[in-house]
C-alpha positions in Angstrom: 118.7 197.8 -20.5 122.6 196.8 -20.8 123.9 197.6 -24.1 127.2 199.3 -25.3 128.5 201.9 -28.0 131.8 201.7 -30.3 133.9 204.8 -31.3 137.1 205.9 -32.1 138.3 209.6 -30.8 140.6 211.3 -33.4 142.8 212.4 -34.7 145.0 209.7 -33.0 147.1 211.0 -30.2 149.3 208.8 -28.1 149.8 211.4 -25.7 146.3 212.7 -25.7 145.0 209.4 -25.4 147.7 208.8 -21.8 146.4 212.0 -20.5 142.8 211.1 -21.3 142.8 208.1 -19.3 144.8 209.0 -16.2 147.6 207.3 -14.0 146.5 203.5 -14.6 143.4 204.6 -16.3 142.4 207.0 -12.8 140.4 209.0 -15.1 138.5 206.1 -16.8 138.0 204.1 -13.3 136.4 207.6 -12.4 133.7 208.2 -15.1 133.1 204.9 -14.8 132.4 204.8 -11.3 130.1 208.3 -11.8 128.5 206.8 -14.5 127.8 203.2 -13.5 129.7 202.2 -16.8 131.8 200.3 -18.0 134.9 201.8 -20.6 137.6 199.8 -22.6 140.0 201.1 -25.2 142.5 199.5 -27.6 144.4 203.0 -28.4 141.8 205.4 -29.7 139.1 202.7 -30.3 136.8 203.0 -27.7 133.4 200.3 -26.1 131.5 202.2 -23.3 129.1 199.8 -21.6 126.1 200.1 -19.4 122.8 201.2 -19.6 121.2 202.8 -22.3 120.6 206.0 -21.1 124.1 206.6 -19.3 126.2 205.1 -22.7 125.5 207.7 -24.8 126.7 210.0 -22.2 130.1 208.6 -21.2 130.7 208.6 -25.0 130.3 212.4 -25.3 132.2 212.7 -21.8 135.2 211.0 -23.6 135.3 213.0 -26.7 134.5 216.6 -24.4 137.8 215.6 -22.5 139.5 214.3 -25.5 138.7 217.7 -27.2 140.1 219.8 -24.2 143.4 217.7 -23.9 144.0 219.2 -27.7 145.1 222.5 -25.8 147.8 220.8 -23.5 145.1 220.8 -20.3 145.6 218.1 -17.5 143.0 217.1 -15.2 142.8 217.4 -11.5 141.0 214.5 -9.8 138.6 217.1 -8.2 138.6 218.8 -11.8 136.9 216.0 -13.0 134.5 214.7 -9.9 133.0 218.7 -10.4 132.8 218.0 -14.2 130.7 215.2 -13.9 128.6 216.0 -10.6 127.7 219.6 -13.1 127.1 217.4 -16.3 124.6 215.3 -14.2 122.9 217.8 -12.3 122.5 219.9 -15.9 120.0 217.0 -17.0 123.3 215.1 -18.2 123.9 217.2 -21.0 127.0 217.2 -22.5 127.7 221.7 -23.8 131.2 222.1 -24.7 131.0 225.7 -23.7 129.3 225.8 -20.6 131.0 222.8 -18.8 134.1 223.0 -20.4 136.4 222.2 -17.5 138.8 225.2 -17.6 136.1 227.6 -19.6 138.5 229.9 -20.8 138.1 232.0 -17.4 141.1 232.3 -15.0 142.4 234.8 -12.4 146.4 235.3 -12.3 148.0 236.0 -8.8 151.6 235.6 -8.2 151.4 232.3 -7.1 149.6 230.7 -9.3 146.8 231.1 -12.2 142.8 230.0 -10.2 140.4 228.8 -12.7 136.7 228.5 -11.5 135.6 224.8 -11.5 131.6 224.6 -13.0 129.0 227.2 -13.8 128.4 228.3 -10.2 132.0 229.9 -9.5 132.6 231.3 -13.1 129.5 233.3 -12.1 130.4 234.3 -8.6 134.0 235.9 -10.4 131.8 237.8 -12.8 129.4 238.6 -10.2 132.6 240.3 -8.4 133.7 241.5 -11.3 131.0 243.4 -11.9 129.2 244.1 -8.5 130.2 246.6 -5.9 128.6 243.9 -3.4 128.5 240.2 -3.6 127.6 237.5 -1.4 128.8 233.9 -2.5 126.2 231.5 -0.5 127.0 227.7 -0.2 128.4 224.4 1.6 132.1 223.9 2.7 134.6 222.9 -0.4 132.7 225.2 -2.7 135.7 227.4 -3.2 134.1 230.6 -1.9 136.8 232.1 0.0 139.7 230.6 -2.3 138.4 232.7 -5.7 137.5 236.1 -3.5 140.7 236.1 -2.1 142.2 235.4 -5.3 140.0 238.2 -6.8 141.3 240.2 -4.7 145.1 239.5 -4.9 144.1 240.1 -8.5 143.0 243.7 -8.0 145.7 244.4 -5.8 148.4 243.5 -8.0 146.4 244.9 -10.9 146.3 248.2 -9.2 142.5 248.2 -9.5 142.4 248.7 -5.2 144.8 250.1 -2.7 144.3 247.9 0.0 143.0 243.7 0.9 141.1 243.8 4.0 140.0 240.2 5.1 137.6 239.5 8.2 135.8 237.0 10.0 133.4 236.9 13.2 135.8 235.2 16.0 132.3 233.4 17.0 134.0 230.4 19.2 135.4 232.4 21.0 132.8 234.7 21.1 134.7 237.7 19.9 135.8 238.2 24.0 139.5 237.7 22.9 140.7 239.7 26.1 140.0 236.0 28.0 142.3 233.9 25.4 146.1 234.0 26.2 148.8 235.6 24.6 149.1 239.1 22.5 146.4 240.1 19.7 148.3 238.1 17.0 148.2 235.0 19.1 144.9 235.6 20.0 143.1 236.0 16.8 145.2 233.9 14.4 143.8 230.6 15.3 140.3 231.9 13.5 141.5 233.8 10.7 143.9 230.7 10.0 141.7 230.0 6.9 142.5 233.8 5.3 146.0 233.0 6.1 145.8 229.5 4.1 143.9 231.3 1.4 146.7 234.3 1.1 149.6 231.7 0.8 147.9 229.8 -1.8 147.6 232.5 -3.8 150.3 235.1 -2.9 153.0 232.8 -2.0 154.5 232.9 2.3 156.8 235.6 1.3 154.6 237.9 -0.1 151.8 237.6 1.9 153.9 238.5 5.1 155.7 241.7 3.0 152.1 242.8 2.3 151.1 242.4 5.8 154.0 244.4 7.4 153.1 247.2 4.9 149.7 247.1 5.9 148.3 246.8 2.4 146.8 243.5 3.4 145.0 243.3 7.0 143.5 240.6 8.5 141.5 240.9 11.4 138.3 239.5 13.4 134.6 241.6 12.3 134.6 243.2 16.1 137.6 245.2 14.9 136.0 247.2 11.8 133.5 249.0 13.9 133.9 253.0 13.1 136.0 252.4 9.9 135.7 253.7 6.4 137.5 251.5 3.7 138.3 253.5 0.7 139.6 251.3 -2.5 140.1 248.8 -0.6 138.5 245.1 -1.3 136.8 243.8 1.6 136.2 240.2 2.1 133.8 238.7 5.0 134.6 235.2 5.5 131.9 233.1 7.4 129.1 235.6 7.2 126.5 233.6 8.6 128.1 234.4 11.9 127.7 237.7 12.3 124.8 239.0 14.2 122.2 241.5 12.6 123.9 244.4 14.3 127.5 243.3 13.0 126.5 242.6 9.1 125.1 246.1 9.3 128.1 247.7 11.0 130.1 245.3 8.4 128.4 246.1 4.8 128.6 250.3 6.1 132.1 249.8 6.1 133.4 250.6 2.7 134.0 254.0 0.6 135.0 255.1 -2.3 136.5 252.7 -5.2 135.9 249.8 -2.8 134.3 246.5 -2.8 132.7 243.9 -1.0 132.3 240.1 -0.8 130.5 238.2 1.8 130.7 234.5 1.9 128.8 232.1 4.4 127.0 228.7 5.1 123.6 229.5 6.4 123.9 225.4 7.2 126.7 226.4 9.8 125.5 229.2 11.9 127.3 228.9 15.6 125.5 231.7 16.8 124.3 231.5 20.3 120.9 230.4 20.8 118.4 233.4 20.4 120.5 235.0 17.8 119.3 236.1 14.1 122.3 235.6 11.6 123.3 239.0 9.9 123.7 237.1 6.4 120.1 235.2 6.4 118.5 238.9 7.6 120.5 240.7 5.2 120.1 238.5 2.0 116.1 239.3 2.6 116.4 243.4 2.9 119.2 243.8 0.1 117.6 240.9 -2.6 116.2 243.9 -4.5 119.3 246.5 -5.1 120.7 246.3 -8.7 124.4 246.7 -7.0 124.2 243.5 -5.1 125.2 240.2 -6.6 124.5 236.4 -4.7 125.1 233.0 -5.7 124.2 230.0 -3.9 126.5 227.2 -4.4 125.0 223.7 -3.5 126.4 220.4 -2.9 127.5 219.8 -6.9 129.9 222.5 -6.5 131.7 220.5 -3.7 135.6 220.6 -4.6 136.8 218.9 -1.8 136.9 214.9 -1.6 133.8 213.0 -3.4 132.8 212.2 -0.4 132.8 215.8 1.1 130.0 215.9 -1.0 128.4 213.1 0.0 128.2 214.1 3.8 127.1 217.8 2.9 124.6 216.3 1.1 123.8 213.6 3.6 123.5 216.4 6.0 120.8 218.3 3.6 118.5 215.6 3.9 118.3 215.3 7.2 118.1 219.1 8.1 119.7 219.4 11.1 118.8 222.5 12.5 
């Protein structure tokens, strides 16, 4: 049933109310779209249209954002698309506290300050936070390897660990990198290219390479940490769910003293060859009971990435493509 809702959001604020609505109302146009609303303003008077049930809820949308703005916050697109895709999936309830869109939560790195975006990655920070081992479960776009890399710039630069040590199985090219052309750099940058993107986004080009040179951060495929100990050092697996049984136990033996661990995956994504068991799915089954270990699954609500990134992952859930 159509029907619509008046209100005014105060106290009046010219430049609360332009930041509220977005570059040619982009932020309206978006709720609206989410919502299957309609919104109109006149200033700070407000008419939200649509049905019943939804009205209500783009009302206290509007004031939530109107509330944040009050601390000089602007909104990304994305910012908002998880906002709303969390509010809906949380029974469309509106809590200030627990959906606020910046939380109060953020990690500073040299580059730039990361704040988690929903629920799901303000607990996977506190889960690393407080965990010697964490694994960080969920679709592309989720941000998994964005916030443990800016964990652990945050450590690093904090003094917390002595060392960053980023890896990832080389699956595609089936870790037989004597084959490819070129020297080791050549060979292996192509997959860690991700752990690279990460690193710059967070430490800056500069400072990533200066950190690299010294050896403090090392980036290198999963084959290469066989027979090592890692002592303060924070290890990060990237793309877990494509290590074999025999690496992800060779992998989480890997670190000492003062150290810790994060391992992020897709179990969606396994390109293991056929016959293989992925490390990650065995390994979530025999450590689900130790006290140390932390895991959050992400899902397709916690997609970052273009709305219709989540759309497709979602798409792709349905049909289960094995």
């Amino acid at each position: 049933m159509q029907s619509s809702v008046k209100f005014i959001l105060e106290p009046e604020d010219p430049d609360r109310l332009n930041r509220l609505c977005g570059p040619a109302n982009s932020t309206l146009k978006q709720i609206e779209k989410s919502l299957q609303i309609k919104i109109s303003n006149r200033g700070p008077n407000f008419k939200v249209k649509g049905e019943t049930d939804t009205i209500s809820l783009g009302k206290n949308i509007l004031e939530s954002l109107y509330g944040e703005l009050e601390r000089n916050i602007d909104f990304k697109p994305e910012e908002i698309h998880l906002y709303l895709a969390e509010i809906m999936n949380n029974g469309t309830k509106v809590h200030q506290e627990s959906n606020s869109i910046n939380n109060g939560f953020s990690i500073k790195t040299p580059k730039t300050i990361v704040k988690p975006k929903g629920d799901n990655q303000k607990q996977f920070l506190k889960l690393i936070k407080t965990k010697e081992l964490t694994f960080g479960i969920g679709p592309a776009g989720t941000g998994k390897t964005y916030l443990a890399v800016a964990m652990a710039i945050n450590e690093l630069i904090a003094g917390k660990v002595k060392k960053v040590v980023l890896t990832r199985p080389a699956v595609e090219a089936g870790e037989k990198l004597g084959f490819l052309p070129g020297d080791l750099s050549q060979k292996i940058d192509p997959y860690l290219r991700p752990l690279y993107d990460a690193l710059f986004q967070t430490l800056g080009f500069n400072e990533t390479n200066k950190y690299i040179e010294s050896n403090i951060i090392e980036i290198a495929p999963l084959a290469f940490m066989r027979g090592r100990t890692l002592n303060q050092s924070f290890i990060i697996l990237d793309e877990g769910q494509n290590a074999t049984q025999e690496q992800m136990k060779m992998f989480l033996t890997r670190f000492g003293y003062g150290s810790k661990v994060v391992v992020t995956g897709d179990l969606t994504q396994i390109d293991l060859p056929t016959g293989y068991v992925s490390g990650l799915t065995r390994s979530l089954d025999i450590l689900k009971d130790l006290q140390d270990v932390g895991l959050i699954r992400f899902s397709s609500n916690d997609v970052i990435r273009h709305p219709l990134v989540q759309k497709i992952v979602e798409a792709y859930e349905k049909f289960k493509i094995k």
